[in-house]
C-alpha positions, 0 to 999 in steps of 0.5 A: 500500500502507498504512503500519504502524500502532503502538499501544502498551499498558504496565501492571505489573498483569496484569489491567490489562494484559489490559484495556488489550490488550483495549480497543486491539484492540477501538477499532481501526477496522473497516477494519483488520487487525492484523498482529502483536502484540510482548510484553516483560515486563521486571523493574523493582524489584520488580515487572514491566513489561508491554508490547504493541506492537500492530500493525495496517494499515489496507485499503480495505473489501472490494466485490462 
């Protein structure tokens, strides 16, 4: 059985931040299937932090 893999993304723009989720997920390889995506936005000063966890596994392609 594969291993969990993690990628984290931050941002305190929001759109940017939608941005970065978007690319993560789209540069994930071919062979992996995400399993969970973890969201926190936490209050710094006057602004916001954004943070995704990202998580994927990797599986063996699929064979006829």
């Amino acid at each position: 059985m594969e291993e969990l893999r993690f990628r984290l993304v931050t941002g305190t723009d929001p759109d940017l931040f939608e941005e970065r989720i978007n690319r993560a997920v789209a540069e994930l390889p071919k062979e992996a299937v995400l399993v969970d995506v973890k969201f926190s936005a936490a209050g710094e000063g006057n602004r916001t932090l954004l943070a995704a966890l990202v998580i994927y596994k990797l599986v063996e392609p699929w064979k006829d």
